[in-house]
N, C-alpha and C positions, 0 to 999 in steps of 0.2 A: 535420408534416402531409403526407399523402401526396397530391400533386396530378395530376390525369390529363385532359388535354387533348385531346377528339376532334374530330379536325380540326386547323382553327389556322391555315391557311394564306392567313387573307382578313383582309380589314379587321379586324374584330373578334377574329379569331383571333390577329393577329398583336399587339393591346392585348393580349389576356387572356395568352399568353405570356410578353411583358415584368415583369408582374405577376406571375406566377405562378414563374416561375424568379426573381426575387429572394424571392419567401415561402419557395420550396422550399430556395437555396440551387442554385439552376441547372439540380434533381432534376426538374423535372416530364416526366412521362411522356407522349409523342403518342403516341397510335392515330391511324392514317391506311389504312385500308381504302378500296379503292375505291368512293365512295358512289355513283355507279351500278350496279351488280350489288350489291343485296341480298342473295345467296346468300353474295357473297363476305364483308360485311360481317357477317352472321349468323357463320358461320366465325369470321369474324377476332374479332369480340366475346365469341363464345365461350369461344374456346380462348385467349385475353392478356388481360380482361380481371380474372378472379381474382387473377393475379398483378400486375397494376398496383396494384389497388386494397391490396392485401395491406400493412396498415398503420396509423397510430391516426388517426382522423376523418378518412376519407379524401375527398376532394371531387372528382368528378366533373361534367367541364363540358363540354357539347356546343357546338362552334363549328363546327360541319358543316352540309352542304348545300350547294345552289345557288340558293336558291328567289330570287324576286325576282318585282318584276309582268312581267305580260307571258307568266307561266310558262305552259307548258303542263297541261291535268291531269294527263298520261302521265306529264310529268318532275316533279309532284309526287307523283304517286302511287311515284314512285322514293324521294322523301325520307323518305315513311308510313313506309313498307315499311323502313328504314334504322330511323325512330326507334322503330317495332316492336322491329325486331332488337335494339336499345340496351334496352328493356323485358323481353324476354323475358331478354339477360345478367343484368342486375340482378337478377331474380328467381332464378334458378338461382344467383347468389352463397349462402354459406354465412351461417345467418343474423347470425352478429357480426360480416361485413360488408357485409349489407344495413341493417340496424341502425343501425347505424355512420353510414352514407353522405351522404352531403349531393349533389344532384344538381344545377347550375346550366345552366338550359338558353337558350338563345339563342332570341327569339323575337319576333315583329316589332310594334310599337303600330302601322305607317304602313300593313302588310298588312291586321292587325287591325280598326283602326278608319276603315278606307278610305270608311265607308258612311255616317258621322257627321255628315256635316255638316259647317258651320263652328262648332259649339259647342266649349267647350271639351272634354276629356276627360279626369276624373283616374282614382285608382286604382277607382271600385265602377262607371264608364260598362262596358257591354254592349257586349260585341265587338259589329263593325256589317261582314262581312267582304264585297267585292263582288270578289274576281279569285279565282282558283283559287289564288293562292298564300297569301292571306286565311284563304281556307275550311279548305286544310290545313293551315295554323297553331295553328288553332282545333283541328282534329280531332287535332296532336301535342298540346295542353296538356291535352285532354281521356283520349285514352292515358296520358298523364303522371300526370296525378290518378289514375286506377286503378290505375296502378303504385305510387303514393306509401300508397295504400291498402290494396295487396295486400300486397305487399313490407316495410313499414314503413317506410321511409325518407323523408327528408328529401328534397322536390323542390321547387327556386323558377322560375318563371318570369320574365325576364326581358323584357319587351315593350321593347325598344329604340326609339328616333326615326331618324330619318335618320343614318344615321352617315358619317363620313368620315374622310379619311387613308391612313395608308401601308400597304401590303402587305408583309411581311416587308421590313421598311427600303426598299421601292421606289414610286415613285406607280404607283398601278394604271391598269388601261387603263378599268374601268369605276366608274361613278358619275359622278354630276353635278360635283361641284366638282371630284374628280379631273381631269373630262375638260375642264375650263375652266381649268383648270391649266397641262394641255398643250397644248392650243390656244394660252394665251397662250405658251410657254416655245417652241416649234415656231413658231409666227407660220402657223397656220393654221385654217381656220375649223371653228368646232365649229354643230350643228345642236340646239337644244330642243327639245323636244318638248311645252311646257307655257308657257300664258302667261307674259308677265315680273312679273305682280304674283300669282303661285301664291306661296305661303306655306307653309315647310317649318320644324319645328324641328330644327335641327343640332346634331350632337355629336363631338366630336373623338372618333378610336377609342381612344384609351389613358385619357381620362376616363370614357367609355363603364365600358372593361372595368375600370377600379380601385371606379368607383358598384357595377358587378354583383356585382364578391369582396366590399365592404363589407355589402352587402347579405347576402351568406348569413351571415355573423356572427349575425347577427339576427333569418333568417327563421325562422317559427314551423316547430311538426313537422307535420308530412305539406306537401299539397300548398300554393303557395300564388303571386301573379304578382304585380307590382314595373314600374310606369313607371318607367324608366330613360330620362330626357330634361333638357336645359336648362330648357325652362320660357318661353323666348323663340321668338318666331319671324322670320326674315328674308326678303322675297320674292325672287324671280331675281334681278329687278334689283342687290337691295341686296349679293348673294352677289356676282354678277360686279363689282360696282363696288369691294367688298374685295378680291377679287382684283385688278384694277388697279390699285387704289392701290399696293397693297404688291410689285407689279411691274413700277409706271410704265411698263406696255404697258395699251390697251385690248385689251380678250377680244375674240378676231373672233367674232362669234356673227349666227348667222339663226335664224329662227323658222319652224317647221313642224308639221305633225298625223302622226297614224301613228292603227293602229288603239290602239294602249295610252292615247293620249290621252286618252280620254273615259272611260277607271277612273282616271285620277290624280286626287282631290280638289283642288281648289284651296287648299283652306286644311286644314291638320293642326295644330291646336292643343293644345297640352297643359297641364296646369294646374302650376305651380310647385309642389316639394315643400316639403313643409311645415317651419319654421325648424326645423334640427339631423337632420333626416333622412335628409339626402345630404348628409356635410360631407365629398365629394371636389370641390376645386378645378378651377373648369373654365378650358383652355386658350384663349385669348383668341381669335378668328377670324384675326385678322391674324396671331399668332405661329404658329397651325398651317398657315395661307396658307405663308408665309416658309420652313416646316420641305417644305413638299411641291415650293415651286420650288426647291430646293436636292438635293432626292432623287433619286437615280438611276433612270430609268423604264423601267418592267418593260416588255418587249416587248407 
């Protein structure tokens, strides 16, 4: 199988990586264009991507971008524009390997169904998007579906939960648990930005990415999207208080507003997948806790 990895350098990227160089045999192929400047990305998709793909059932997986809440339109209208470029390559591939293709694309439930409510959400709930980085999430899966349509190939969506962990084997400097991490491991204070009984469902990144490869196994032909989640949810509270236990430091933490406060839902619920659907093993709280106070952290 020929694997091709765009992006990869974040949380999830650096899951789907792990995975994917033991499938390939160590062979998986990054593209890393510079995803600000769409021109250049366009470029770089263009002229490397036939020859990555060049191969039997090739699977193409985007772990690109920066989007996050809080984002700007401008800098998501930079990611469109990016996942454009990634549509227009695919299409101009030759067609036994657009055919061929299997496309796994990275995509967010907590952007997505920001608008929701506290009800639960499984796989048929209606995006519900309320930040600009929501809205153009929705507007990449909708490009996606056209492309899976036009093109013939194979595209799954992945709508992710909260994810968390390591960065190319490093603690990152952002996200939530990451940054309660460091805080505890530094002995200084970290700031919230969200009540202590907000409710988030978590997922280790290398569980994350081994659910999303199992998943295209089995996604149907053409387009189609995949809750990728535990199924659990834990509040603030309950996060930092795992992290102390399993660092016998209290997290220094204060509580504050900013303006992104009031698009974070308080509760993100997801509904459990159904028995045998996702039989990838999820990593326990405490042991991926353990694995991140132990990590070397990224500047």
């Amino acid at each position: 199988m020929t694997a091709v990895l765009l992006g990869g350098g974040g949380v999830l990227g650096s899951g789907l990586r792990e995975h994917l160089d033991r499938r390939s045999g160590g062979c998986c192929v990054r593209l890393r264009p510079p995803w600000g400047d769409p021109t250049a990305v366009a470029t770089t998709l263009r002229e490397q991507l036939p020859a990555a793909v060049d191969g039997e059932a090739p699977l193409l997986v985007w772990a690109a971008g920066a989007g996050r809440v809080g984002a700007s339109r401008e800098a998501m209208e930079l990611e469109n524009r990016a996942v454009g470029a990634l549509c227009d390559a695919v299409r101009a591939l030759p067609a036994e390997a657009r055919l061929g293709l299997t496309l796994l694309f990275a995509s967010s439930a907590g952007a997505l169904f920001g608008g929701h409510g506290d009800a639960e959400v499984d796989e048929d709930s209606e995006p519900t998007p309320v930040t600009a980085y929501g809205s153009a999430k929705l507007a990449q899966e909708q490009a996606l579906r056209r492309l899976a349509e036009e093109a013939g190939c194979r595209v799954l969506a992945c709508r992710f939960s909260n994810l968390y962990g390591l960065a190319e084997g490093r603690l990152p400097a952002r996200g939530f648990v990451p940054a309660a991490v460091r805080a505890t491991r530094l002995r200084q204070p970290m700031t919230v930005f969200v009540s202590p009984d907000t409710r988030r469902d978590l997922l280790f990144h290398t569980d994350a990415a081994g659910a999303a490869l199992r998943l295209t196994e089995t996604a149907p032909a053409g387009f189609s999207t995949a809750l990728v989640r535990d199924g659990a949810t834990r509040t603030v509270s309950e996060i930092l208080a795992v992290i102390g236990d399993v660092s016998r430091r209290r997290v220094p933490v204060t509580y504050a507003v900013r303006p992104e406060t009031r698009v974070q839902p308080r509760v993100l619920r997801f509904a459990r997948a159904a028995p045998g659907a996702d039989p990838v093993r999820r990593t326990p709280m405490a042991a991926a806790v353990h694995r991140m106070l132990r990590a070397p952290m990224a500047p």
